[in-house]
C-alpha positions in Angstrom: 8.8 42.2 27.5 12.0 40.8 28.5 12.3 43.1 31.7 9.6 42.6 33.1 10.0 38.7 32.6 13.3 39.5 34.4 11.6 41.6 37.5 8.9 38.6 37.9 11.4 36.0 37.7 13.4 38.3 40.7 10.8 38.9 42.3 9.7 35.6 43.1 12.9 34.4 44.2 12.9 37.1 46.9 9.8 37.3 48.2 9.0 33.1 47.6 7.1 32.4 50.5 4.9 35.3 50.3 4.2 35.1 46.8 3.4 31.5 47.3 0.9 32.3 50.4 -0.9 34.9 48.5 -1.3 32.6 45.5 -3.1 29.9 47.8 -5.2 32.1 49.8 -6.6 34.0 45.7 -6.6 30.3 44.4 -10.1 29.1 42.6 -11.8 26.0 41.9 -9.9 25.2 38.0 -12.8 24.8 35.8 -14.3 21.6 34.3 -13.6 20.7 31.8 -16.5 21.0 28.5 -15.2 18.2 26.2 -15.5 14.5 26.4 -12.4 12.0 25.6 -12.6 8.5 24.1 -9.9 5.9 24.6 -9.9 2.3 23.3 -8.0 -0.6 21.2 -9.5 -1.3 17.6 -9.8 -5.6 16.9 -9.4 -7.2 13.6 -11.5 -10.1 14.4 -10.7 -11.5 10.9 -7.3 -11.8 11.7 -7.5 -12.4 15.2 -5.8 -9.5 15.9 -5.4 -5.4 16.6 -6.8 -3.5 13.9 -3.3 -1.5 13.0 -3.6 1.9 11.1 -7.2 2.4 10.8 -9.1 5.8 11.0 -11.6 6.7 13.5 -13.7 9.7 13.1 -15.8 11.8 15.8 -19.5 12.3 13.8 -20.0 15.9 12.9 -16.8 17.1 13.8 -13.2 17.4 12.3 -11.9 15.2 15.3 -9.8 12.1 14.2 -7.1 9.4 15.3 -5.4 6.3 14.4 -4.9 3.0 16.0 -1.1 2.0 16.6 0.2 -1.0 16.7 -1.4 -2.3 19.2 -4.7 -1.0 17.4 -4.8 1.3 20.3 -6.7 5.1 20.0 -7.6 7.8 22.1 -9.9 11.1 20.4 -10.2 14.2 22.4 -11.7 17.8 23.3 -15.2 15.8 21.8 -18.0 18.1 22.1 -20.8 16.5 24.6 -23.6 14.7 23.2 -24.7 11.9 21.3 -22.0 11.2 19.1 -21.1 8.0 16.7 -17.6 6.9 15.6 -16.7 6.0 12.1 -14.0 3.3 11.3 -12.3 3.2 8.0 -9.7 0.8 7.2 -8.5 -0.8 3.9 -9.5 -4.5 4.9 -13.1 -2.6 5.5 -13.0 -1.6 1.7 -12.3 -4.6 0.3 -15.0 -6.6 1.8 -17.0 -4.0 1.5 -18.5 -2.8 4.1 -18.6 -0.1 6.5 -18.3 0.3 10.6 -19.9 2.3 13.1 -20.3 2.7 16.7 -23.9 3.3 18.0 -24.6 6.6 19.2 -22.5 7.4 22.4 -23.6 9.6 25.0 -20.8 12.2 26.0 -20.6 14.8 28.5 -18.6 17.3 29.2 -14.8 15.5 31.6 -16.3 12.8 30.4 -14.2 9.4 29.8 -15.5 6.3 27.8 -13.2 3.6 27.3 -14.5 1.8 24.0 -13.9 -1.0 22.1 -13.9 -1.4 18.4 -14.1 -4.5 16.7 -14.6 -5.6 13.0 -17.6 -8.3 12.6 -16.8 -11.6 12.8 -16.6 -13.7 9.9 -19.7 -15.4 10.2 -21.6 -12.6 10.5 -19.8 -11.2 7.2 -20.4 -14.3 5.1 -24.2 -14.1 6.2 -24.3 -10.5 5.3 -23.2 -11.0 1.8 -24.3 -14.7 1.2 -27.8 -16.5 0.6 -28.9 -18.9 2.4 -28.6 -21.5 -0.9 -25.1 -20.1 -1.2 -23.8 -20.9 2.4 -25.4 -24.4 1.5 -22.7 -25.2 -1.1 -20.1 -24.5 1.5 -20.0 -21.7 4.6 -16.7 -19.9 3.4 -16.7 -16.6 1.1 -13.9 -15.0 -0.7 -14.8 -10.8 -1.2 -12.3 -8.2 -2.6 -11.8 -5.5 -5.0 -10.4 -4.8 -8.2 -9.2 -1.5 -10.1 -6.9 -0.1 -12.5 -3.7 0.6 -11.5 -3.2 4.2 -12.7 -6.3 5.9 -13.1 -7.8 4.0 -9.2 -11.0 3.3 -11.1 -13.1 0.5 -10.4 -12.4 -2.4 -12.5 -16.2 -3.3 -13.7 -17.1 -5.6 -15.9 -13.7 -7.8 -15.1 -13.9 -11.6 -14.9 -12.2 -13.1 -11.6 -11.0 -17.1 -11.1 -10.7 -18.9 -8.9 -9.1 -22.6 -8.6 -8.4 -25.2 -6.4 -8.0 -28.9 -6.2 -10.9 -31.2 -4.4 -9.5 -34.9 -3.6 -12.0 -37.4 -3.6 -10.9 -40.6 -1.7 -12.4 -44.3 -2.5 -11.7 -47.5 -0.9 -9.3 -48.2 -4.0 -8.6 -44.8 -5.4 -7.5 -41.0 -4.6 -8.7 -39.3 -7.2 -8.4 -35.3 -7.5 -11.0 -33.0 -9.1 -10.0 -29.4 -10.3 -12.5 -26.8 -9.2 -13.5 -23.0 -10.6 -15.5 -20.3 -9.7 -15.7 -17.0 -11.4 -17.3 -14.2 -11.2 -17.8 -10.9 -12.7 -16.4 -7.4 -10.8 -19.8 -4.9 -10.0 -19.6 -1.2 -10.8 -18.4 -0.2 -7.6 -15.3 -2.8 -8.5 -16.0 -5.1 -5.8 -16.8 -8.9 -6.0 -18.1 -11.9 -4.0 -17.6 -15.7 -4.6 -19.8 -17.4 -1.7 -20.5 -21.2 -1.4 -16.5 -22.2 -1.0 -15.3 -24.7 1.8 -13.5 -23.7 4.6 -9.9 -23.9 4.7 -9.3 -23.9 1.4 -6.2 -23.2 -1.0 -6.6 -22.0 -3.9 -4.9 -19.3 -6.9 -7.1 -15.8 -7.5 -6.7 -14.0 -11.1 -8.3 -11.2 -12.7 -8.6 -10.8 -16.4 -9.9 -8.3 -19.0 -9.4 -9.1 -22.3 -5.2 -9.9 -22.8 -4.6 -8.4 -20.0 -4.3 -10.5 -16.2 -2.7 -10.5 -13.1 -0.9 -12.5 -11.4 -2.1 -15.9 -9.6 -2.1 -14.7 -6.1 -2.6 -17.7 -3.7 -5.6 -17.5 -1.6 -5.6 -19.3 2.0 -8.4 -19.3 3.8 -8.0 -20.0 7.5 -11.5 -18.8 8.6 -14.8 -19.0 6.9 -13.6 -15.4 5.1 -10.9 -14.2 2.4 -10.3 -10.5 1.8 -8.4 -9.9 -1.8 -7.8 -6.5 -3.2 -6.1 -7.0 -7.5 -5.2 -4.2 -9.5 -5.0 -4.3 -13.0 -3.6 -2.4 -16.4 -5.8 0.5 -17.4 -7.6 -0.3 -20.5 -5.9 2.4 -22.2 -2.4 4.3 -21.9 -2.5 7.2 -19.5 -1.6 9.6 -22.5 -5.2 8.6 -24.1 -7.1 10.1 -20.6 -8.7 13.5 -20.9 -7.0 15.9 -19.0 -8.9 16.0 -16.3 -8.5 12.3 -15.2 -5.0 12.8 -16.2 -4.5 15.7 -13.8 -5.7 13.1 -10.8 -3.5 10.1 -11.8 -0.1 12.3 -12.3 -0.5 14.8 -9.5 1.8 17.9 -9.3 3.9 18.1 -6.9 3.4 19.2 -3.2 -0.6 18.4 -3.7 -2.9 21.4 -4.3 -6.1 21.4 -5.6 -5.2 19.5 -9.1 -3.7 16.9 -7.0 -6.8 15.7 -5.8 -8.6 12.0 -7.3 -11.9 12.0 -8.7 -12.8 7.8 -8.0 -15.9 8.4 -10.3 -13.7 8.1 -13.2 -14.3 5.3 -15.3 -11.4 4.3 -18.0 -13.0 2.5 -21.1 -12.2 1.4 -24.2 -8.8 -0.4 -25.1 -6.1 1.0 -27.0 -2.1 -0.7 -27.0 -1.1 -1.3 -23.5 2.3 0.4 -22.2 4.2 -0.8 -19.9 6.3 2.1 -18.5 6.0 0.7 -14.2 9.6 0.6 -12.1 10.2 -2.1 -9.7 13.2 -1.8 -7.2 14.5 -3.7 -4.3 17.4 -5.6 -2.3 17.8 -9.5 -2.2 18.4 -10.4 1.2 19.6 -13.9 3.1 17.3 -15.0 5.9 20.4 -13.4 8.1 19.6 -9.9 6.4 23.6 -9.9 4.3 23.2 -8.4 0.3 23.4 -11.2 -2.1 24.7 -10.7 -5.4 24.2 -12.2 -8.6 20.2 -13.4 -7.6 17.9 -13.5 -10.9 14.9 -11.2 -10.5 12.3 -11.5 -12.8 8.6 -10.1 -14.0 6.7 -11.9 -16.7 9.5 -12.2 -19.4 11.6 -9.2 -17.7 14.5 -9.9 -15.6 17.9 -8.5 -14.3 20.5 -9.9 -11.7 21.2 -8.1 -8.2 23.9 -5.9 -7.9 26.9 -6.8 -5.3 24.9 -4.7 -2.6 21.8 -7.1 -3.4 20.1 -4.1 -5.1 18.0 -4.1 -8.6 15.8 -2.1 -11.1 13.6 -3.6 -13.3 12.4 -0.7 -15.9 9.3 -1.1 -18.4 7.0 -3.6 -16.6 3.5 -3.7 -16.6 1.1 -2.0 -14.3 -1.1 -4.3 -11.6 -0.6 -7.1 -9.5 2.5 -8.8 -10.5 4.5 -11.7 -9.3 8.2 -11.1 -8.7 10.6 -14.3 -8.5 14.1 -14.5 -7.2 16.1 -17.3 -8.1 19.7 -18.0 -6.8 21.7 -21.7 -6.7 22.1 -22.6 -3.2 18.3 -21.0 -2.2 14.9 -21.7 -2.1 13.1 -19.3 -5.0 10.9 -16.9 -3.7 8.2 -15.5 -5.2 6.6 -12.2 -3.9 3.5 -10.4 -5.2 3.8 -6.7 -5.5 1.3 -3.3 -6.7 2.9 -1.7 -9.8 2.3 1.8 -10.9 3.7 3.7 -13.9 3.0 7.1 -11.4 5.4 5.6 -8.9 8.3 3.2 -8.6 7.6 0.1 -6.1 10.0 -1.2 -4.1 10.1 -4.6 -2.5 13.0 -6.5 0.0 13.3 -10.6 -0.7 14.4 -13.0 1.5 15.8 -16.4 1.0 16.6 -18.8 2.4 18.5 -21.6 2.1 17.7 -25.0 -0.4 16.5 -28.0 1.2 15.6 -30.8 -1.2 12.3 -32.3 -0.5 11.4 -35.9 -1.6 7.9 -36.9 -3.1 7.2 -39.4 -0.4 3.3 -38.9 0.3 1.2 -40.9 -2.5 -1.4 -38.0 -1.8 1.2 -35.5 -3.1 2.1 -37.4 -6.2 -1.4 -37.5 -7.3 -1.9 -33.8 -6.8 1.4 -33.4 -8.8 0.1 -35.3 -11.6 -3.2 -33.2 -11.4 -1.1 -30.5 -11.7 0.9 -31.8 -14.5 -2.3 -32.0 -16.2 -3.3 -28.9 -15.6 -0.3 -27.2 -17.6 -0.7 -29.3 -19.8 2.2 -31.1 -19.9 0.1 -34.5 -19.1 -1.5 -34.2 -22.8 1.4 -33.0 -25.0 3.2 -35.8 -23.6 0.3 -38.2 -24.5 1.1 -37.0 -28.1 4.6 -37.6 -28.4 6.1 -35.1 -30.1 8.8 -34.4 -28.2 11.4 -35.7 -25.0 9.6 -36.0 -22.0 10.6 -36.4 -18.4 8.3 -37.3 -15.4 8.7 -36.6 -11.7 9.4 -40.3 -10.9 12.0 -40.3 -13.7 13.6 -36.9 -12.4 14.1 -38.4 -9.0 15.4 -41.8 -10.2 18.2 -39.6 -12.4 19.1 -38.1 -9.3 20.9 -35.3 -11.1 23.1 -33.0 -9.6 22.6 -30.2 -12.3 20.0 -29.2 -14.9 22.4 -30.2 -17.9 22.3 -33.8 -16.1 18.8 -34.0 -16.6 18.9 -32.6 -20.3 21.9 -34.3 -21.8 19.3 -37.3 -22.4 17.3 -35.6 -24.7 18.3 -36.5 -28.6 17.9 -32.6 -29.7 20.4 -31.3 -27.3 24.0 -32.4 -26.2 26.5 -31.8 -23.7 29.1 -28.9 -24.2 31.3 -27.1 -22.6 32.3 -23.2 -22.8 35.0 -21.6 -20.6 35.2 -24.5 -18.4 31.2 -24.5 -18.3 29.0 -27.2 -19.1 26.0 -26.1 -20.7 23.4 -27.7 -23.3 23.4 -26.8 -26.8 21.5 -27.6 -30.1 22.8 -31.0 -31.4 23.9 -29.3 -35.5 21.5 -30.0 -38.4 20.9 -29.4 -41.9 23.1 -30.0 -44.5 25.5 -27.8 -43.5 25.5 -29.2 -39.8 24.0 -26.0 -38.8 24.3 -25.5 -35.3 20.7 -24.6 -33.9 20.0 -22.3 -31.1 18.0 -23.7 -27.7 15.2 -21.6 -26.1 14.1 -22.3 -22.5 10.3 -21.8 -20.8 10.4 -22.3 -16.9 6.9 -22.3 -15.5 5.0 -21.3 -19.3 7.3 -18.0 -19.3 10.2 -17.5 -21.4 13.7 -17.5 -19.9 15.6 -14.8 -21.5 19.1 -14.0 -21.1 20.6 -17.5 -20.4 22.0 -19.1 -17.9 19.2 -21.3 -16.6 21.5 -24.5 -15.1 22.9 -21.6 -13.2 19.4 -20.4 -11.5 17.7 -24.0 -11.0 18.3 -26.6 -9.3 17.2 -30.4 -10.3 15.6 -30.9 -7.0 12.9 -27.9 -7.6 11.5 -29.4 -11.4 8.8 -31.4 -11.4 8.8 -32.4 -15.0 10.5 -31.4 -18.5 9.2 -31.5 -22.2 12.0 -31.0 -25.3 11.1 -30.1 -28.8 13.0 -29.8 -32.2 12.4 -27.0 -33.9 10.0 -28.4 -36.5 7.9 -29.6 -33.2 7.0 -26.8 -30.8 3.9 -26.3 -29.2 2.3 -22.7 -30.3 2.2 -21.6 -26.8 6.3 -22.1 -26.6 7.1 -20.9 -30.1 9.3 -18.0 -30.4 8.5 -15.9 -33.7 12.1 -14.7 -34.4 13.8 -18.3 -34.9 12.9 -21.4 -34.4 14.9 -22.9 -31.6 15.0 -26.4 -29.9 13.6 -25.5 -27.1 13.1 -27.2 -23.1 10.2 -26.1 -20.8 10.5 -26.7 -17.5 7.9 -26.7 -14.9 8.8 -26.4 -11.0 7.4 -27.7 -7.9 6.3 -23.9 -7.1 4.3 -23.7 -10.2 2.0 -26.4 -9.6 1.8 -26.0 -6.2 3.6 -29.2 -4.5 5.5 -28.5 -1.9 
């Protein structure tokens, strides 16, 4: 085979203009083509944008593509005739519903520029809406929820919704929380209709002890998409084998490897909480920065000097991770965990800018907020050291132990040339007491927290003795004296 490639090749470069003569005098019509071709751009009209990563599919063949970033797509050697085109996306799940072109004409060379769009909004919201509900207000939020391990449909799980309404009189602003719940259908999915446009607002999903975290919900249209995941019901161990086969899949795929979404995961047994998180803690320029607190819940660690972490032994579902670091705005980012696979996630922060509490509308929704923590009503009954927003800006601290020095319980001290806050001794013996610390209704663990926060970020502060703290802040190994601090992120005043 290699000669005779050899004689064509010299062949041709000696007799060129012959062989070149004789090719055009034998040459024949080339043949048409017997396959149609689609090219278009995919629109996420939700968004107002391109529909990125979505799947088209040719009807009743295995013919597929995927829009780019620009949502652009191009399917082709399609067989003539009448053929449809079937969109699947992940913001087409979560609403819930499903898109297809009418039936397209094709013949054979044929070209058809098309364009793909999702529905608008509007015509969502009237889909999945009543007329009585769009009454109440025009906006819907839809989503879905499942189980983070096993992908099964969450049913039967209670979703919340909150915001704050400000009502405004010729004398007063007054402010008016609002909640709407609703319960996830078999298929997982669920619809709250009747909302106001524009709204912000905090989405959770609960079953039992088990919730995620509050995701904040903007809603710049007259439509919110949310997809929640939460802990299975039971540890993976307790799954029969075959669901356990399709939530640990072997490697390199195969047949075992594939998931069966019919699965439902019932009943509740003690929760596990085996999920990895990784990342890198960034500065808005993109340089490592060491030494930034990254927490979970109660779980936390501190970057490494390349800005890496690990946090081991967290819980499955939609979790909220923080990054704290003096000198930067905190950052909280909301991440997927699964115990199948580690997640990894990049923070960025940026540099602290104190904000004052100028606007009188802001300090009202502050001390709605404050209310709704509760730190409005154990305050009312007096059993411990209080501090409002208006007093934290008169102090005008430069540190956290500033602001805590003033409480009788505690007292200024100072170890290794630090200043910290300590237990003031009691007891007959002048025992000296230990000093927990909550920061946003979670327990800090590990110490340290003058060196994570910084004055200008709290909103308010409650100290207790030991003999005084609220259930909801008591730790069950020792009492402590113990300071819960709630930030301006918490309660959402920025």
């Amino acid at each position: 085979m290699i000669h005779l490639r050899r004689c064509a090749m010299i062949l041709v470069a000696a007799t060129g203009v012959a062989v070149v003569k004789s090719a055009n005098a034998q040459q024949t019509p080339a043949a048409t083509p017997a396959f149609a071709s689609i090219e278009g751009v995919a629109v996420d009209s939700l968004h107002r944008g391109f529909l990125r990563g979505a799947m088209l599919m040719v009807e009743g063949s295995n013919i597929s593509a995927a829009t780019d970033s620009l949502g652009r797509f191009r399917l082709d050697s399609i067989p003539p005739g009448a053929r449809r085109i079937d969109v699947m996306h992940p913001i087409l799940d979560t609403v819930g519903i499903s898109l297809e072109t009418q039936p397209l004409q094709l013949a054979a060379a044929q070209k058809v520029p098309l364009v793909i769009s999702i529905p608008s909004a509007e015509t969502i919201v009237k889909l999945k809406c009543s007329a009585a509900e769009r009454a109440v207000g025009p906006a819907a939020l839809l989503g879905f929820i499942q189980y983070s391990e096993s992908e099964a449909p969450a049913s039967g799980v209670t979703v919340a919704l909150e915001w704050i309404d400000y009502q405004i009189s010729r004398t007063s602003i007054e402010t008016v929380p609002r909640r709407r719940a609703a319960t996830v259908g078999a298929n997982g999915r669920f619809q709250i209709c009747g909302l106001p446009e524009h709204l912000e607002a905090t989405l959770t999903a609960s079953s039992g002890a088990d919730t995620t975290a509050a995701v904040n919900v903007q809603l710049g249209s007259l439509l919110g998409a949310m997809a929640l995941e939460l802990p299975d019901p039971q540890p993976i161990s307790a799954i029969p084998a075959a669901v356990a086969s399709n939530v640990n899949p072997p490697p390199g795929g195969g047949a075992s490897a594939t998931r069966d979404s019919s699965v439902k995961v019932t009943g509740v047994l003690s929760r596990v909480a085996n999920a990895v998180l990784t990342g890198r803690i960034l500065d808005r320029a993109g340089t490592p920065l060491p030494r930034a607190r990254v927490s979970v819940d109660s779980a936390y660690t501190v970057s490494g000097p390349d800005g890496r972490f690990v946090l081991r032994n967290l819980r499955s579902g939609t979790r909220a991770v923080v990054v704290r670091r003096l000198g930067y705005d905190p950052a909280e980012v909301v991440v997927a965990l699964r115990a199948r696979a580690p997640s990894d996630v990049t923070v960025k922060l940026s540099e602290f800018t104190p904000v004052l509490d100028t606007v009188v509308v802001r300090a009202v929704a502050l001390n709605r907020e404050l209310q709704r923590v509760g730190f409005a009503q154990r305050k009312a009954a007096g059993t411990g050291y209080y501090l409002t927003p208006q007093q934290i800006a008169d102090r005008n601290a430069s540190r956290i132990t500033d602001l805590l020095e003033g409480a009788p319980m505690l007292r200024r001290t100072y170890e290794g040339g630090r200043t910290v806050i300590s237990a003031r001794p009691h007891g007959v013996n002048l025992f000296q007491g230990c000093v927990s610390y909550f920061v946003d209704g979670i327990e800090w663990r590990g110490g340290g927290v003058e060196d994570f926060i910084w004055p200008a970020e709290v909103a308010a502060v409650e100290v207790y003795s030991s003999n005084f703290v609220p259930h909801q802040f008591a730790r069950t190994s020792q009492p402590c004296e113990t300071v819960v601090i709630w930030t301006k992120r918490k309660i959402r005043v920025r």
